[in-house]
Backbone as a printed PyTorch tensor [residue, N CA C, xyz], in Angstrom:
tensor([[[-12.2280,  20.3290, -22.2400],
         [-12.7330,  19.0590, -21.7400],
         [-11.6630,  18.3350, -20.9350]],

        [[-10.6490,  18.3470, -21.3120],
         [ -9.1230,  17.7020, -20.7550],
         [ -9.0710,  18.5850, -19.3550]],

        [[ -9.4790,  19.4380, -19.2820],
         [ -9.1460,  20.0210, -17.6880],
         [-10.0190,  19.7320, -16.8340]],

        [[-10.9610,  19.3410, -17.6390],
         [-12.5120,  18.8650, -16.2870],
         [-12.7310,  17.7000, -15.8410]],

        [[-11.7060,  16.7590, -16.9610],
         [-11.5250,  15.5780, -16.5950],
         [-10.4260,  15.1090, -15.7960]],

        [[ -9.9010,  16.0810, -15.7850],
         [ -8.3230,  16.4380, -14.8460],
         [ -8.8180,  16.8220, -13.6350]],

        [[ -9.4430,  18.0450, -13.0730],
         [-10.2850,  18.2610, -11.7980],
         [-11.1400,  17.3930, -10.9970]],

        [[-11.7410,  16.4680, -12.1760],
         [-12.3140,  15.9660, -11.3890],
         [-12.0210,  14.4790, -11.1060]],

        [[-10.3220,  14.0600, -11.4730],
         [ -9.7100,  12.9570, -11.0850],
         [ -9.3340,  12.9510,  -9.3590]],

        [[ -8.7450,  14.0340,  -8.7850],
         [ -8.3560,  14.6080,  -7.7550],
         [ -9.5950,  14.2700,  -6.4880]],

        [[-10.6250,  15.2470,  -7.0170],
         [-11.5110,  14.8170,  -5.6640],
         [-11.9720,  12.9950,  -5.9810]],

        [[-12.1380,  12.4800,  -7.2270],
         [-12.4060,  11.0360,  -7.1050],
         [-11.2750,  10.3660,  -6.7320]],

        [[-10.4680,  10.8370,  -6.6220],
         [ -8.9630,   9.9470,  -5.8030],
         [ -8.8250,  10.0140,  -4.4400]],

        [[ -9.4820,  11.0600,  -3.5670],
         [-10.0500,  11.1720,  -2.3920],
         [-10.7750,  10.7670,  -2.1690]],

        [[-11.9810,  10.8540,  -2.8900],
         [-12.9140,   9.7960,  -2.2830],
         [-12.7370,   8.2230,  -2.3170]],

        [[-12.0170,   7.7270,  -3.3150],
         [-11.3350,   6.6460,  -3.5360],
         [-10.7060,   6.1120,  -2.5390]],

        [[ -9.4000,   6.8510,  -1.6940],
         [ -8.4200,   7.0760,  -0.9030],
         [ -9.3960,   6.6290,   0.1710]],

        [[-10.0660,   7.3160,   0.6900],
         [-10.9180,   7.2360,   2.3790],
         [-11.8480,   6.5500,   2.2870]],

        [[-12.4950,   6.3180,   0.9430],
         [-13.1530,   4.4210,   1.5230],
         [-12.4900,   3.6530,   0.7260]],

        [[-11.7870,   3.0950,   0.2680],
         [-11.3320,   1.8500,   0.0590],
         [ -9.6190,   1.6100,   0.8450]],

        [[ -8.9580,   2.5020,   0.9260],
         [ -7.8350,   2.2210,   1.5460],
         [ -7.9740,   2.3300,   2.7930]],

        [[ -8.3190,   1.1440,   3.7490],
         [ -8.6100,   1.5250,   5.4360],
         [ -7.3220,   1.5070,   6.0050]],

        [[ -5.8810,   0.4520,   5.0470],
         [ -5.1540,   0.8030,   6.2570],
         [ -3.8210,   1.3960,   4.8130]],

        [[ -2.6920,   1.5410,   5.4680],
         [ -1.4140,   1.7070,   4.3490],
         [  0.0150,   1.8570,   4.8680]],

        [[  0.6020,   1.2610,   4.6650],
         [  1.9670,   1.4460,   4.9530],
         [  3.1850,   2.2260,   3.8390]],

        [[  3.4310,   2.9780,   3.9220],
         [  4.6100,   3.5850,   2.9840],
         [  5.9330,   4.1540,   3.5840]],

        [[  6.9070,   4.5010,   2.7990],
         [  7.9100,   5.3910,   3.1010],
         [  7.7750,   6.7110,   2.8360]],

        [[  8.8810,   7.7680,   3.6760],
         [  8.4600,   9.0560,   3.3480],
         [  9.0980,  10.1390,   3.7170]],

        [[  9.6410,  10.8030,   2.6740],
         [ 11.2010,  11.7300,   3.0770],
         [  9.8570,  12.9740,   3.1990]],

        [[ 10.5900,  14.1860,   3.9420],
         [  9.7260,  15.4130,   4.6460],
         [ 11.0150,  16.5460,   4.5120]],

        [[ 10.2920,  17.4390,   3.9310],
         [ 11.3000,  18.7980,   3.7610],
         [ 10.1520,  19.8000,   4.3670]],

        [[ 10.9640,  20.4930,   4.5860],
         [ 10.4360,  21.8820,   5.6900],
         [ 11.3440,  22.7950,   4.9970]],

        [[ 10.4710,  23.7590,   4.5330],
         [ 10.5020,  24.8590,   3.7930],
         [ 10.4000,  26.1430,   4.8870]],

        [[ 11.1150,  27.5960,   5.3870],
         [ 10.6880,  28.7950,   5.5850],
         [ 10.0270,  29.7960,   4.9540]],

        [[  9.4280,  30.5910,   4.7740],
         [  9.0480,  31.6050,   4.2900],
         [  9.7090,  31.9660,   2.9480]],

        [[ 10.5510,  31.4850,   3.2730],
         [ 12.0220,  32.2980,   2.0030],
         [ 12.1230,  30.9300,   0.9100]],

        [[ 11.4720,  29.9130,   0.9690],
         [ 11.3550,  29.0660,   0.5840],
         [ 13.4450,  27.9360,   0.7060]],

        [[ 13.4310,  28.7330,   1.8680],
         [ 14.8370,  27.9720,   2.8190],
         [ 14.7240,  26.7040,   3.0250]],

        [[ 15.5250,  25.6540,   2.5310],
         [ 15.4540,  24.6590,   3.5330],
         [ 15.6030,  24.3610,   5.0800]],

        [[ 15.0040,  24.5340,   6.0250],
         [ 15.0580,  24.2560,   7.5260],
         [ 15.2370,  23.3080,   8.1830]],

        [[ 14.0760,  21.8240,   7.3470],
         [ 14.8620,  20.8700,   8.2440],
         [ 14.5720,  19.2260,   7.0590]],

        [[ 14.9960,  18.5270,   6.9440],
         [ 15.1140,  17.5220,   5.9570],
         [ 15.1110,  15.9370,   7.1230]],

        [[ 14.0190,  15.0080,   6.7350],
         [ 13.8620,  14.0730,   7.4890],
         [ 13.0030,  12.7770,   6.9340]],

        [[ 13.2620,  12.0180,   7.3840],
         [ 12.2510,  10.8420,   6.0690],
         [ 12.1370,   9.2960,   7.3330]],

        [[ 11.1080,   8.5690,   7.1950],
         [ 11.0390,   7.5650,   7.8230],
         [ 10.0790,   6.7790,   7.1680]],

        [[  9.2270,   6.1990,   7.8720],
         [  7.7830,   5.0360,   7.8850],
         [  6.7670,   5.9280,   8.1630]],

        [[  5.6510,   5.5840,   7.7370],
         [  4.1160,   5.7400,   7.8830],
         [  3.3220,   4.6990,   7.5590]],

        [[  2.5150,   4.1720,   9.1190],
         [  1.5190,   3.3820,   8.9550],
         [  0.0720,   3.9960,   9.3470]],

        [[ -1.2820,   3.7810,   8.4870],
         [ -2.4160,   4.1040,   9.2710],
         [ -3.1750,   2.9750,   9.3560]],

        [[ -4.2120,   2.7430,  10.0050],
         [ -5.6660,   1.8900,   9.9570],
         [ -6.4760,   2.9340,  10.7360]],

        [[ -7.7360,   3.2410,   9.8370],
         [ -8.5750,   3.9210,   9.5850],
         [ -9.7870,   3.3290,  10.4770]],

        [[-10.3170,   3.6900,  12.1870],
         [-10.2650,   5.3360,  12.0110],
         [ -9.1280,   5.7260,  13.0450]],

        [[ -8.2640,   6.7180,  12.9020],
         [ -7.1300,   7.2160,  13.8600],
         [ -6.3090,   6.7860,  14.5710]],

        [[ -6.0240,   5.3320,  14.0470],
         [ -4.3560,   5.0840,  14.2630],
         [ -3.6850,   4.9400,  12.9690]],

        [[ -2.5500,   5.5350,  13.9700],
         [ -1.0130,   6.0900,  12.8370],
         [ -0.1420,   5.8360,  13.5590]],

        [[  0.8890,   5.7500,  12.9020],
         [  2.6270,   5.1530,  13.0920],
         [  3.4560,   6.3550,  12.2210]],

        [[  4.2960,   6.9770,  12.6990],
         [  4.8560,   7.7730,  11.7900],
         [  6.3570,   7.6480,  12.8850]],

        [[  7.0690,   7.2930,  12.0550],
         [  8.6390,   6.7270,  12.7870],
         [  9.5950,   7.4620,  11.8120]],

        [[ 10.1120,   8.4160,  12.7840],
         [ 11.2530,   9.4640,  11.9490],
         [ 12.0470,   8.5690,  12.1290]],

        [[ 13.0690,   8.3820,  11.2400],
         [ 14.4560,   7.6960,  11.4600],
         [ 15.5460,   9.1540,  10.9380]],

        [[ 15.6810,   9.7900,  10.3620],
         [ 16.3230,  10.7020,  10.1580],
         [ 16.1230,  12.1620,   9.8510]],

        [[ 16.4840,  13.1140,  10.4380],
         [ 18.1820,  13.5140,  11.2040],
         [ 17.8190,  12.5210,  12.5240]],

        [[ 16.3970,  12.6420,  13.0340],
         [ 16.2410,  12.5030,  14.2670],
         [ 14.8410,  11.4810,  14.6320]],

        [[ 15.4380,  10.6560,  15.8940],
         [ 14.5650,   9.6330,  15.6480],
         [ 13.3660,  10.1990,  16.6290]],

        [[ 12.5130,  10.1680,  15.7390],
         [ 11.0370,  10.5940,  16.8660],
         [  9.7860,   9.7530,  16.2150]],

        [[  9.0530,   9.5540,  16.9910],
         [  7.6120,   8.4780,  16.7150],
         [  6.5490,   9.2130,  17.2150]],

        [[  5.1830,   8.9570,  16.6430],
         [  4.1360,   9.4500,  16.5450],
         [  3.4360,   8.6760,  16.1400]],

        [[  2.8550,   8.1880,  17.7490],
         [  1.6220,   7.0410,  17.2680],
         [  0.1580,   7.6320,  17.8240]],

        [[ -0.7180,   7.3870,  17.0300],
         [ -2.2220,   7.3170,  17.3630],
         [ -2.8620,   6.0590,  17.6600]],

        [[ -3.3220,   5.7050,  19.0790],
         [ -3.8460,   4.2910,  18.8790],
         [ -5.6000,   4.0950,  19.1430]],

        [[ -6.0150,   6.0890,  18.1960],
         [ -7.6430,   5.5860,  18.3490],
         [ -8.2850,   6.6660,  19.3280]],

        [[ -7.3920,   6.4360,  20.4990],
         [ -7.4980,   7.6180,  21.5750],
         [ -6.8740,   8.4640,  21.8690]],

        [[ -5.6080,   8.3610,  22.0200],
         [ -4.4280,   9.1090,  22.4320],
         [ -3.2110,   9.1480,  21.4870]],

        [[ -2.8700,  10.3490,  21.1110],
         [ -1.3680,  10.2280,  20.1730],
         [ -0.2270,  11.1460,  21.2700]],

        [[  1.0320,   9.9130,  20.5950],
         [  1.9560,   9.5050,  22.0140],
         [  3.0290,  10.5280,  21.1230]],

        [[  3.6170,  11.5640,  21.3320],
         [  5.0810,  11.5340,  20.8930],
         [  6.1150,  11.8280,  21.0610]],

        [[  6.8510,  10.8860,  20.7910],
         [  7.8440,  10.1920,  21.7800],
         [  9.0810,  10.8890,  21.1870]],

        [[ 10.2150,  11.5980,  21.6440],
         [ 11.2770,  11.9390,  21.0620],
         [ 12.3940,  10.8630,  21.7210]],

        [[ 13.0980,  10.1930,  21.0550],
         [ 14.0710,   9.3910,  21.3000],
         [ 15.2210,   9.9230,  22.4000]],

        [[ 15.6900,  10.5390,  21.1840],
         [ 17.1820,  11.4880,  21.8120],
         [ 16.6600,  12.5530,  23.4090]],

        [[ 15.9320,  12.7540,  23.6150],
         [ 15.3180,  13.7640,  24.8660],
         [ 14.7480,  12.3950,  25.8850]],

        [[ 14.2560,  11.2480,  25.3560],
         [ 13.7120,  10.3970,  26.1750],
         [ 12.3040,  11.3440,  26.7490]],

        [[ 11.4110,  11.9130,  25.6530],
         [ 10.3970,  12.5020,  26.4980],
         [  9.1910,  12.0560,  25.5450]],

        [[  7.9620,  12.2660,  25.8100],
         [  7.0580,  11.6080,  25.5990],
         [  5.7820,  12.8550,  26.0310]],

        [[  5.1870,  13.3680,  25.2840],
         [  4.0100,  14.1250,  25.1770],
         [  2.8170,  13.6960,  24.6070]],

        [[  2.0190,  13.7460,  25.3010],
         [  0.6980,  12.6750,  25.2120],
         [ -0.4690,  14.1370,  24.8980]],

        [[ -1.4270,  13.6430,  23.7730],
         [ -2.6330,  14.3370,  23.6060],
         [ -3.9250,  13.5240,  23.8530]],

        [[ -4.8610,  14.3850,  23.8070],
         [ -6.1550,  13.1070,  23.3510],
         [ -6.0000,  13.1950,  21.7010]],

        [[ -6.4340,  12.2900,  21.1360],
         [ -6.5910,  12.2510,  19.6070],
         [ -7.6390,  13.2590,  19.0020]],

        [[ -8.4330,  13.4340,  19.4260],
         [ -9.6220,  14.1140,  19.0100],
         [ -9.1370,  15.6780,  18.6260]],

        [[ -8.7440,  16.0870,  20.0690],
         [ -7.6710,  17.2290,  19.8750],
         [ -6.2780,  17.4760,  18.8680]],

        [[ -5.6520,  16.4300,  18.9960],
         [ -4.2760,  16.3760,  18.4830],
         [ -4.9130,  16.2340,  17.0740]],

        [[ -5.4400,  15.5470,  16.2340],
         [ -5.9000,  15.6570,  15.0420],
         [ -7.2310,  16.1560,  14.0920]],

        [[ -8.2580,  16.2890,  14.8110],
         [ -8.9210,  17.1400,  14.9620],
         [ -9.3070,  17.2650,  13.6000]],

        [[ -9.1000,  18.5690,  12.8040],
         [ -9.1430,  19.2360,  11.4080],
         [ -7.9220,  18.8960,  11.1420]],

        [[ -6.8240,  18.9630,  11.8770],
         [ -5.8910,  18.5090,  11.1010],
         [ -5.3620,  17.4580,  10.1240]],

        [[ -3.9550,  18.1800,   9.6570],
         [ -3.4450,  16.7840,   7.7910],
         [ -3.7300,  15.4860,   8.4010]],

        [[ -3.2100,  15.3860,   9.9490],
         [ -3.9880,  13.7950,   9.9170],
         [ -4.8310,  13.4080,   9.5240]],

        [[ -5.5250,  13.9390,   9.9010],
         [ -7.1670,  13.5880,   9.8350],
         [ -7.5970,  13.0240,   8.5130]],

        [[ -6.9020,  13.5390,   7.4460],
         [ -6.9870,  13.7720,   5.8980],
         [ -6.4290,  11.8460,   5.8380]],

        [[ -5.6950,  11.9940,   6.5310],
         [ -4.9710,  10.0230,   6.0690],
         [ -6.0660,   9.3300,   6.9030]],

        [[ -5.6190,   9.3370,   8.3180],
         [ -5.9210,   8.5310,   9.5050],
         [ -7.7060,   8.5710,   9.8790]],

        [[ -7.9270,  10.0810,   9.5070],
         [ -9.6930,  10.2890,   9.9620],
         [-10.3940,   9.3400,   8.7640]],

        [[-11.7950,   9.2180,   9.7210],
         [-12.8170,   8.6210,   8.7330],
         [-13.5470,   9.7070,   7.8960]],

        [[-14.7520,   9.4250,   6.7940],
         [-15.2720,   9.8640,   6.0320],
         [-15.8770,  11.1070,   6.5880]],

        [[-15.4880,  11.8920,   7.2410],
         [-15.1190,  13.5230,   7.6910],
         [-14.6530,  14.1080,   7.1370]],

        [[-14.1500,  14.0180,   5.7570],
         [-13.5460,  15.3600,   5.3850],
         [-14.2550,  16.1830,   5.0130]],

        [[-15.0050,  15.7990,   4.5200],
         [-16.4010,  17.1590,   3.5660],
         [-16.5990,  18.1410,   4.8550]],

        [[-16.6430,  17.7580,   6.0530],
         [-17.3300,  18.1520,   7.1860],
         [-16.2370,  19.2390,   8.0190]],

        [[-15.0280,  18.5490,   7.8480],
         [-14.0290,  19.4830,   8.3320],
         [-13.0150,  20.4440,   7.5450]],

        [[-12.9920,  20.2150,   6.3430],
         [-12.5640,  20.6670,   5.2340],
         [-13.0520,  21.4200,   3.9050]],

        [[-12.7860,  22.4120,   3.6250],
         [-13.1630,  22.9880,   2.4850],
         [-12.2910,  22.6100,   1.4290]],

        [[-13.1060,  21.8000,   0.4790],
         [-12.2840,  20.9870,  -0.5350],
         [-12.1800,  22.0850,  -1.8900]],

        [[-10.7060,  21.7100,  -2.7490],
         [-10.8830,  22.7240,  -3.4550],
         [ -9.9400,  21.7530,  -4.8000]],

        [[-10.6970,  21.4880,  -6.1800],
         [ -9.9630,  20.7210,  -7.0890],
         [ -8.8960,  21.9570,  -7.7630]],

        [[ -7.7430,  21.5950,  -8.1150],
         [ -6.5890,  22.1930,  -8.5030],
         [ -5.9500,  21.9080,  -9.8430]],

        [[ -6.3480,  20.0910, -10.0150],
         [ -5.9700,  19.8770, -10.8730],
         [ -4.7640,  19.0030, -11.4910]],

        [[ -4.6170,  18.9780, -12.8360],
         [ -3.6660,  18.1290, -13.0820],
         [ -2.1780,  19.2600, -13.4480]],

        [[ -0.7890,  18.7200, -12.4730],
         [  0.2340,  19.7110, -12.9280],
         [  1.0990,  18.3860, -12.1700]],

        [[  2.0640,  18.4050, -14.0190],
         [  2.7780,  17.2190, -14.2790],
         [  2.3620,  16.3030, -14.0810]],

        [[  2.8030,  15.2480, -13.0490],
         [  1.9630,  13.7070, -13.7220],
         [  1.0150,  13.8350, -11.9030]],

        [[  0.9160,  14.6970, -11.5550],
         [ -0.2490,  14.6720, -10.2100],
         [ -1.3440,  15.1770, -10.8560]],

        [[ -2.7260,  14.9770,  -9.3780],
         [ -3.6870,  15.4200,  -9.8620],
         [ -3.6390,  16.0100,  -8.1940]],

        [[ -3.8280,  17.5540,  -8.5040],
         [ -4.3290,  17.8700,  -6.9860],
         [ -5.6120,  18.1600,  -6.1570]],

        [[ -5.5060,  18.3270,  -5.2420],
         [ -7.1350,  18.6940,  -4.3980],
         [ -6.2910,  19.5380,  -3.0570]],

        [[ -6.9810,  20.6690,  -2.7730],
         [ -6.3830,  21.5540,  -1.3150],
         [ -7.5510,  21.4450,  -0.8480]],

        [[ -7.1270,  21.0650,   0.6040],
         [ -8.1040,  21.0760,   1.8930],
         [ -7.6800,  22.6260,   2.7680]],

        [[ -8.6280,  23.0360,   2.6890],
         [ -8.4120,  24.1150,   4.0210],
         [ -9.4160,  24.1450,   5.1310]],

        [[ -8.4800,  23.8170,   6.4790],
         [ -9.8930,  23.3200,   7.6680],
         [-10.7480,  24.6760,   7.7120]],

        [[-11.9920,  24.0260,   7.6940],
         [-13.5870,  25.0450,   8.3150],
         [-12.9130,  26.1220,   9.6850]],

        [[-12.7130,  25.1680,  10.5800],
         [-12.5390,  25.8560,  11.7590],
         [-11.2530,  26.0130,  12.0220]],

        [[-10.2100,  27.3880,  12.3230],
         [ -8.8480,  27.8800,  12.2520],
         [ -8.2690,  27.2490,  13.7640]],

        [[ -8.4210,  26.3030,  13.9150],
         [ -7.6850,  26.5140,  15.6080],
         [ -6.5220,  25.7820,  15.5910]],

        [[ -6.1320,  25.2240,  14.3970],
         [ -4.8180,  24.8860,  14.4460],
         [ -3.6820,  25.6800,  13.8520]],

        [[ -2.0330,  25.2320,  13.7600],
         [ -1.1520,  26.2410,  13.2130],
         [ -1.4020,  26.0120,  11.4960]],

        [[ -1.8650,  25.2100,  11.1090],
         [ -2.1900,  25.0180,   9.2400],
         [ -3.0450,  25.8010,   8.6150]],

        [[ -2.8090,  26.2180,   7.6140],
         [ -3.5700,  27.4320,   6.8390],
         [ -4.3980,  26.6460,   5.7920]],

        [[ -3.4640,  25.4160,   5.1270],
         [ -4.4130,  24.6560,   3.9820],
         [ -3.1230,  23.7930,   3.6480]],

        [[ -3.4420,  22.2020,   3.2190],
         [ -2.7580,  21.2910,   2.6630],
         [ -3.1350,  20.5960,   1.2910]],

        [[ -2.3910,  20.4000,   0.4070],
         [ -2.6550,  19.9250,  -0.8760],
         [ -2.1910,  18.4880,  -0.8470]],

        [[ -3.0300,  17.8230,  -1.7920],
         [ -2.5510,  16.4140,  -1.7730],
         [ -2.4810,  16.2320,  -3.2740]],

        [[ -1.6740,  15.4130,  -3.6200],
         [ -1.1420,  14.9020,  -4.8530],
         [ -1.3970,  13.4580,  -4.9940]],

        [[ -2.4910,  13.1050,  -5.8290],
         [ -2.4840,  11.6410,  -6.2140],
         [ -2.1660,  11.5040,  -7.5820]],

        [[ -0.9620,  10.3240,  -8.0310],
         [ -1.3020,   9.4040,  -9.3190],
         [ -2.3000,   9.8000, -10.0190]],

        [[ -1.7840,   9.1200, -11.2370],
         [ -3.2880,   8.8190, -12.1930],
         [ -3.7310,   7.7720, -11.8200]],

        [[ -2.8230,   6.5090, -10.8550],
         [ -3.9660,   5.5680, -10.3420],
         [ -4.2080,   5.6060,  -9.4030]],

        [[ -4.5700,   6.7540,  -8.7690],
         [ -5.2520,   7.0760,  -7.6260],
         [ -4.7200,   7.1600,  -6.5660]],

        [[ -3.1020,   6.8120,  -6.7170],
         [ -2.3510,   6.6520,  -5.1810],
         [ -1.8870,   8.2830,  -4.5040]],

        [[ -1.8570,   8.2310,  -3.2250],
         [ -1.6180,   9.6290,  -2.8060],
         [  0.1290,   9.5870,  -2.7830]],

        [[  1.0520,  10.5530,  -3.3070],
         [  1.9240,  10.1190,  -3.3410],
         [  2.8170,  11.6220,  -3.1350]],

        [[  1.8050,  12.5570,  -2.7600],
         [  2.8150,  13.8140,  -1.8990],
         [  1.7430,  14.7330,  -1.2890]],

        [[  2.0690,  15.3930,  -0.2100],
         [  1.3370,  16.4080,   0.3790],
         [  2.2560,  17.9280,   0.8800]],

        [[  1.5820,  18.8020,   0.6050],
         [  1.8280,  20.0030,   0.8980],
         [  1.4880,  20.9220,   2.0160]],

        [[  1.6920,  20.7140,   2.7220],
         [  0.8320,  21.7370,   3.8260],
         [  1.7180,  23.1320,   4.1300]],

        [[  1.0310,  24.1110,   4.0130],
         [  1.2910,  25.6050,   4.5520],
         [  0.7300,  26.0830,   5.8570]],

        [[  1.7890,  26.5000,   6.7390],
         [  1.0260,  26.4250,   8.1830],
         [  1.2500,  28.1300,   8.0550]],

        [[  0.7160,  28.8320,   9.1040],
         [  0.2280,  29.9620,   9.8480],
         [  1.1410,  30.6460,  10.0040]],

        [[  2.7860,  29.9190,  10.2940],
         [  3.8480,  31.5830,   9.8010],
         [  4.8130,  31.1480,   8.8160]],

        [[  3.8450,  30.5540,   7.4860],
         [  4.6530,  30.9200,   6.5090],
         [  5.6190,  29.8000,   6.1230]],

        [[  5.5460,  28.9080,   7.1110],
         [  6.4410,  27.7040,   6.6260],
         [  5.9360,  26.7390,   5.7200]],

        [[  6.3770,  25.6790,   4.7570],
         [  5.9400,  24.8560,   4.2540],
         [  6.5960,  23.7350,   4.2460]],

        [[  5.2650,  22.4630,   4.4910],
         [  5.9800,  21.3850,   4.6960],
         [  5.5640,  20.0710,   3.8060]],

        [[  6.7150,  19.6710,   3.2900],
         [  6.5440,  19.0190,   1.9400],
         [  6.7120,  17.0710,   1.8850]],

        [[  5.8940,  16.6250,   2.0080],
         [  5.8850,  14.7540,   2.3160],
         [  5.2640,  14.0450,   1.3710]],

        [[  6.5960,  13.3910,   0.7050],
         [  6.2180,  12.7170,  -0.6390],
         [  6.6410,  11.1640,  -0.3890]],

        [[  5.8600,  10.8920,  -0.6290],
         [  5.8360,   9.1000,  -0.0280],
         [  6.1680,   8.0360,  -1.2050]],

        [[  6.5860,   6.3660,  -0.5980],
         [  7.3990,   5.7730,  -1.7800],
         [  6.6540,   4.7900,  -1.0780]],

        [[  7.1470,   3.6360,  -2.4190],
         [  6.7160,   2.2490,  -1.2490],
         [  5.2980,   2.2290,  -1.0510]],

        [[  4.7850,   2.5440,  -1.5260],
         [  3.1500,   2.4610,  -0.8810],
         [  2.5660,   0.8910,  -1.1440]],

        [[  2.2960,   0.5420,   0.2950],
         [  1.3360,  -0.8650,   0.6070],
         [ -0.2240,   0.2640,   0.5220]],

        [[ -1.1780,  -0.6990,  -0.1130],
         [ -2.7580,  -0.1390,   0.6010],
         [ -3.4710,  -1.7560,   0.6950]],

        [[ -3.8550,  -1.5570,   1.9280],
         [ -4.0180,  -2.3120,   2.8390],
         [ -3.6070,  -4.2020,   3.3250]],

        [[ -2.2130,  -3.4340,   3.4390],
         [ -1.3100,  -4.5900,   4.4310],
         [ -2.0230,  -5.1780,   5.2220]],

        [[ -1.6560,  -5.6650,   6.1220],
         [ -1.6440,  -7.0310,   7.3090],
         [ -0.8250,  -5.9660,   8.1660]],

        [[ -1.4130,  -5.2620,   9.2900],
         [ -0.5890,  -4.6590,   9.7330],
         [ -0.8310,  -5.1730,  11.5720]],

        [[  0.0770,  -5.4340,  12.0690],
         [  0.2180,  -5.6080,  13.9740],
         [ -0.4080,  -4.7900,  14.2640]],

        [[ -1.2780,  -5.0400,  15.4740],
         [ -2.4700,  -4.1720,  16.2640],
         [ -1.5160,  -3.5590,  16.9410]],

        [[ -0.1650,  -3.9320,  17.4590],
         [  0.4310,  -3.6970,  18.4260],
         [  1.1420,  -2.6030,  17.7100]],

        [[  1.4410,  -2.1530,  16.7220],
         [  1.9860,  -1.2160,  15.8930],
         [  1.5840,  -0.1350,  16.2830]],

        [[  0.2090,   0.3190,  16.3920],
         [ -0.6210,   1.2080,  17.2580],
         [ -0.4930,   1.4900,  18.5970]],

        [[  0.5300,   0.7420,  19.2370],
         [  0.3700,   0.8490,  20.5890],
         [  1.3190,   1.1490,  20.9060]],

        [[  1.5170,   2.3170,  22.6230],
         [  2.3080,   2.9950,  23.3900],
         [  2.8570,   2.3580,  24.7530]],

        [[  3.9070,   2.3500,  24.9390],
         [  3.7580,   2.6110,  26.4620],
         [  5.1960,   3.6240,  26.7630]],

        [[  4.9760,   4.5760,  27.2540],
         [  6.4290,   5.2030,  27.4700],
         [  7.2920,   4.7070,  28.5710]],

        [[  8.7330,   4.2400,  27.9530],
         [  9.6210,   3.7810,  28.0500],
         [  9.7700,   4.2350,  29.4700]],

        [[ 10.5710,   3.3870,  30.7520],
         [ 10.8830,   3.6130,  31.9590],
         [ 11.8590,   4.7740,  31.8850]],

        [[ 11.8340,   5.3870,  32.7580],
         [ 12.5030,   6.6740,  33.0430],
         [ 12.1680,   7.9630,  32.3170]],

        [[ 11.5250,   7.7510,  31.4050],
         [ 11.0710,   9.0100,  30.5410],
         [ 10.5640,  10.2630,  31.4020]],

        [[ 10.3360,  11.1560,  30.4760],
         [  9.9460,  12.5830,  30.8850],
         [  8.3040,  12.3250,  30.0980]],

        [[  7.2690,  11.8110,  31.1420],
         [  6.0450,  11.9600,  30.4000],
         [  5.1250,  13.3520,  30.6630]],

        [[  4.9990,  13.8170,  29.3830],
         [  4.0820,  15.4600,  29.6400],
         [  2.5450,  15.1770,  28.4610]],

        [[  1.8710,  15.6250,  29.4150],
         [  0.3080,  15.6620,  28.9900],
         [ -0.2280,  17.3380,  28.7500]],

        [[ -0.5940,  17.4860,  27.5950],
         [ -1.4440,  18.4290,  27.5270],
         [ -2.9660,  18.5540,  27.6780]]])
């Protein structure tokens, strides 16, 4: 009985998660795992969303890079290169882990949901997208027992894994419209796909 009530905390913390938290601000260190389960690359900053598809994700370390969605277009901007690669949103997040924070009540639709369970004080749920056209194979999310999402797992397509466990969690701040918004900096290198 204890495990079914454990399974089925996970998908009610998702559904929890994507309608009642429209926007959230947290902190959030990111490890990148190889195949060999190597450390590759170690980095942590800010994450803001408001729901549907804008995001703020501001590396501050090793390296400063930003990644905003403002709805239509996600901008991202590498500091140190001064370059700036622009998508449409639709594309750029698509099935993708964004989608899982930033998308609206789409996941059933783009995702094959799968309960995992309770291991240590998480409760998990793995998404693996319907349709393969991105580099991600399947991402796990880790919520609290009170429902907060507070790490994700994603395994991409050669074998790497990438690990974002978040602190600090606001659900639903007062957040600047302008937070969402781009303009690339004069002189930049702007590239569109």
């Amino acid at each position: 009985m204890f495990s079914c009530m454990a399974q089925a905390g996970a998908m009610e913390s998702l559904e929890s998660f994507v309608k009642d938290v429209r926007k959230s601000r947290a902190m959030f260190s990111q490890i990148m795992l190889d195949k060999n389960a190597e450390i590759i690359q170690e980095a942590n900053g800010t994450m803001l969303f408001e729901r549907p598809g804008k995001f703020r994700w501001n590396y501050e370390k090793p390296y400063e890079q930003l990644i905003i969605g403002d709805g239509e277009t996600v901008w991202f901007y590498d500091i140190d290169l001064n370059q700036v690669t622009v998508r449409k949103l639709d594309i750029a997040i698509g099935s993708s882990p964004a989608a899982l924070l930033a998308g609206e009540n789409v996941i059933e639709a783009n995702f094959d949901l799968d309960e995992i369970g309770l291991q240590g004080e998480l409760e998990w749920l793995e998404a693996k997208p319907r349709i393969k056209e991105g580099s991600f194979e399947s991402v796990r999310l880790g919520f609290t027992q009170t429902g907060s999402l507070k790490k994700v797992i994603l395994h991409d397509s050669f074998g790497q894994t990438t690990v974002i466990i978040f602190s600090s969690i606001e659900k639903n701040p007062y957040l600047e419209p302008e937070l969402f918004k781009f303009t690339p900096p004069k002189n930049s290198d702007v590239i569109s796909d």
